[in-house]
C-alpha positions as CSV (number, residue, x, y, z in Angstrom):
1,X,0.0,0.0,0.0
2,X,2.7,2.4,0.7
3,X,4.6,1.8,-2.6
4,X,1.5,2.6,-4.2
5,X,0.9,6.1,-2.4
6,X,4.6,6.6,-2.9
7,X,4.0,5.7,-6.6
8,X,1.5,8.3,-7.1
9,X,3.0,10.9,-5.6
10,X,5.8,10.8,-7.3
11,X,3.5,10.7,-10.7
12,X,2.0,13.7,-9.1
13,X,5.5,15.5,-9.0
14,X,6.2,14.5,-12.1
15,X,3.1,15.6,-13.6
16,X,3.4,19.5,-12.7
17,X,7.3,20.1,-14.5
18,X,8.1,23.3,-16.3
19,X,9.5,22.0,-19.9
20,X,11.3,24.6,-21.9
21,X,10.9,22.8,-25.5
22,X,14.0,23.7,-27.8
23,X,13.9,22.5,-32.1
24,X,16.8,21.4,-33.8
25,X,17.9,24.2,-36.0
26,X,19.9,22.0,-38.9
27,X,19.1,23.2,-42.4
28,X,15.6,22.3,-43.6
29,X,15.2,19.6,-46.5
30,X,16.8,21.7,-50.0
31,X,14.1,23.9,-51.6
32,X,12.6,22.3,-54.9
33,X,13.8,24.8,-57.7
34,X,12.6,25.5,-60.8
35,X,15.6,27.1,-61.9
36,X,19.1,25.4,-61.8
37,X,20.6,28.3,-60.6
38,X,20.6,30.5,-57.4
39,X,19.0,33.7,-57.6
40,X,21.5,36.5,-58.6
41,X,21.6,39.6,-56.2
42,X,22.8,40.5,-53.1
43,X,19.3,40.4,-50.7
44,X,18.5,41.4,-47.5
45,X,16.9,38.8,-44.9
46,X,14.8,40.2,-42.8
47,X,13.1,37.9,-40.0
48,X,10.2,38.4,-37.6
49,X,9.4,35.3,-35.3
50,X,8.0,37.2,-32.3
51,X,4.5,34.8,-32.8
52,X,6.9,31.9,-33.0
53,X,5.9,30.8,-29.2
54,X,2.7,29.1,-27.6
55,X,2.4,27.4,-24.3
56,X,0.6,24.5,-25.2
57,X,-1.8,22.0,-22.8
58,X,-1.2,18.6,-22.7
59,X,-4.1,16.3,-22.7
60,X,-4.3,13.5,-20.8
61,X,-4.6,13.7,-16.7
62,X,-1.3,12.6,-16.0
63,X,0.7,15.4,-17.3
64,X,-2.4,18.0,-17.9
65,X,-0.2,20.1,-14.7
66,X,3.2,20.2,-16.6
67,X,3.9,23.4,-18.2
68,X,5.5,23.4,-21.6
69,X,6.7,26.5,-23.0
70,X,7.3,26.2,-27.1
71,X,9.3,29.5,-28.2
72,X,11.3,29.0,-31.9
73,X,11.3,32.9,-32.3
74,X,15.2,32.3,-32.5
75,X,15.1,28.8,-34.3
76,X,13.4,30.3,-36.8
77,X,15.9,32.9,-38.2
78,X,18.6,31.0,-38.5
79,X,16.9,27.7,-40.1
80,X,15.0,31.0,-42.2
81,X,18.7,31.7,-42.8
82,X,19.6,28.3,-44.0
83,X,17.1,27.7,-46.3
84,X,17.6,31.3,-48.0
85,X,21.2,30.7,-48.4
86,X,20.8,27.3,-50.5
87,X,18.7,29.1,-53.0
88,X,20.0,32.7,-53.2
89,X,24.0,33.8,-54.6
90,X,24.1,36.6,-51.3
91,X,21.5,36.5,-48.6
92,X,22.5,37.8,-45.7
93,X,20.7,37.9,-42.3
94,X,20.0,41.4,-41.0
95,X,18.9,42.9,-37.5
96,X,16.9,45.6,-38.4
97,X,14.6,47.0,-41.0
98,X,17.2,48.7,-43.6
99,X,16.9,52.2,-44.8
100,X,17.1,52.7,-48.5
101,X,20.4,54.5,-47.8
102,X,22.2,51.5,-46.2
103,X,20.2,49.4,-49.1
104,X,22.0,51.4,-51.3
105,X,25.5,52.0,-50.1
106,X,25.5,48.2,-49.1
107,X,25.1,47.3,-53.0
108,X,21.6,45.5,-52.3
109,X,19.2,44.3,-55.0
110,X,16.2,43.7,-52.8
111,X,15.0,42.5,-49.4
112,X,13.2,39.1,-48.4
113,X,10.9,39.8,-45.6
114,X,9.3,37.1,-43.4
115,X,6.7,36.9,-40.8
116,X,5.7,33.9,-38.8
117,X,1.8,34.7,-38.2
118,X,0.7,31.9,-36.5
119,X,2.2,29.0,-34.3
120,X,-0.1,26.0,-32.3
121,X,1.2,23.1,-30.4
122,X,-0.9,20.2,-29.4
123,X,0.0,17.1,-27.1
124,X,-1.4,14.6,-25.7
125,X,-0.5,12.1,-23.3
126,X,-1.5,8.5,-22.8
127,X,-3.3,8.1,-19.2
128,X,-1.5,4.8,-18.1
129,X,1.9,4.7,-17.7
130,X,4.1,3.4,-20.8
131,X,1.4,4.7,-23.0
132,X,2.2,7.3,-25.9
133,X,2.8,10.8,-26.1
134,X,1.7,12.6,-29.4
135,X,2.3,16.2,-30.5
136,X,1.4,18.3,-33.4
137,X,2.4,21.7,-34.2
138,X,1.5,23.9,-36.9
139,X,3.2,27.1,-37.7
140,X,2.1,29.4,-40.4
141,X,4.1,32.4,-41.7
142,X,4.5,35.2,-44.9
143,X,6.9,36.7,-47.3
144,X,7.3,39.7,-49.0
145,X,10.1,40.7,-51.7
146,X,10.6,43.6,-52.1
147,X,12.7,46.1,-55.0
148,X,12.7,49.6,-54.4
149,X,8.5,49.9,-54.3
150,X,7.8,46.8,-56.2
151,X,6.3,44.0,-54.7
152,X,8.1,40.9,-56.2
153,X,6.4,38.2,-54.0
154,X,3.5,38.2,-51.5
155,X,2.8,34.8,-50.3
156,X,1.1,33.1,-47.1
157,X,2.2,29.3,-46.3
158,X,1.6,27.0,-43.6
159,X,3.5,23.6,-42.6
160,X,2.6,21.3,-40.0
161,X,5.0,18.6,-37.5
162,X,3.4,15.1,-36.1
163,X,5.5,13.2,-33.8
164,X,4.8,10.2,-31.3
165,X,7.1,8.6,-28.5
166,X,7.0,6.1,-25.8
167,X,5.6,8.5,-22.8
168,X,7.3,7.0,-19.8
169,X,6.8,7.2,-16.2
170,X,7.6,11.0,-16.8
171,X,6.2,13.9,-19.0
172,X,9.1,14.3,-20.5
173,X,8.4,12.4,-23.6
174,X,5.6,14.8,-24.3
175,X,8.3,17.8,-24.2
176,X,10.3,15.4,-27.0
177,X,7.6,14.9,-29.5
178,X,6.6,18.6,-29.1
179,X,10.2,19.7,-30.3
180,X,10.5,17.0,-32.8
181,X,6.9,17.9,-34.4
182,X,7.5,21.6,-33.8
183,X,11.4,21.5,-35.7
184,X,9.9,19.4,-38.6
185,X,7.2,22.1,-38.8
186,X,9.5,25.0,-38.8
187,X,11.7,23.5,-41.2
188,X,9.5,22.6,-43.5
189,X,7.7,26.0,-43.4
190,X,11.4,27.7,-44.1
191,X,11.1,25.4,-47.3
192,X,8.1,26.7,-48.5
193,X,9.4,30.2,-48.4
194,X,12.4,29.4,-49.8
195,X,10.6,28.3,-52.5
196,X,8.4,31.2,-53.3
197,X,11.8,33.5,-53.4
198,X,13.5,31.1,-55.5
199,X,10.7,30.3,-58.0
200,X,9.5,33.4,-58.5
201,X,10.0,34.9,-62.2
202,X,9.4,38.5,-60.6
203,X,12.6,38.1,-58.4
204,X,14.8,36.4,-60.8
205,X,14.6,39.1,-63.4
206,X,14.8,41.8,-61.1
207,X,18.8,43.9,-61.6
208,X,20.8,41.7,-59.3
209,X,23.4,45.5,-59.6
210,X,21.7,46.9,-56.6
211,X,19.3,49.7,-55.5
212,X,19.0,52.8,-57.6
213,X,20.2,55.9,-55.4
């Protein structure tokens, strides 16, 4: 009888965790390209993640107290980063919004502007113990290319990460398939932007010489 008190208390424990949940940042899968070459230019890469985080419930008594706190608001830029630089000659990742006179003087053709819009995490743990853990996040984000006033893409995508594991005794599993399904998500959203910069007919016969003073 006492091993079983002691057994659920310790589930108890368990069950109320705080689980910072961190994404791999590798490179996402290579863009598919209509074109067999990069796109010529020198662009800037401008990233906004700030709605890349959500603090998603688990389902599922056991872990329904744990709190998990999904932020890829910096994962974002650099797998963003990543994915730009596999499909453009010069993309480089900037800080701040540019003004036309360090567009110009820094011999830029354009800038690549992206915007995650919308991110939601789901997870659900199994009640018993050994049971499964299954996540889902989806994640859905813009991009706008611009030249001087012209707008050279405008596009809204979405992608969406599913992962299952083996939940445990603990609630850590949960915390594992919600980076796994939220990295697959991100990466494959990257992708998709990619994508629209390197397909687009607008972009590619832009003046890769830069700004006009």
């Amino acid at each position: 009888m006492h091993r079983i008190v002691a057994s659920i208390v310790a589930l108890g424990a368990l069950s109320a965790c705080s689980y910072q949940v961190e994404s791999n940042v590798s490179p996402p899968s290579p863009a598919i390209m209509a074109y067999t070459n990069k796109v010529p230019g020198k662009w800037a890469l401008l990233v906004d993640a700030e709605k890349a985080a959500v603090s998603p419930e688990a389902e599922g008594g056991r872990c329904s107290r744990s709190d998990y706190q999904v932020d890829l608001s910096n994962a974002f830029g650099k797998v963003a980063a990543a994915a730009f630089a596999r499909v453009g000659e010069d993309v480089r990742l900037s800080d701040h919004q540019m003004s036309h006179t360090e567009l110009v003087s820094g011999g830029y053709t354009g800038v690549i502007t992206l915007r995650v819009s919308d991110l939601r995490s789901h997870v659900t743990v199994a009640e018993l113990i050994g049971g499964t853990a299954e996540a889902s996040t989806t994640i859905e984000g813009s991009i706008l290319v611009t030249r001087e006033d012209q707008r050279l893409v405008d596009s809204t995508q979405s992608a969406k990460g599913e992962d299952q594991r083996d939940s445990g005794l603990g609630c850590g599993a949960a915390a594992d398939a919600l980076s796994a399904a939220s990295g697959d998500a991100m990466q494959d959203l990257a992708r998709k932007l990619a994508e629209q910069f390197a397909n687009s007919r607008a972009v590619r016969y832009s003046s890769p010489n830069g700004l006009v003073p």
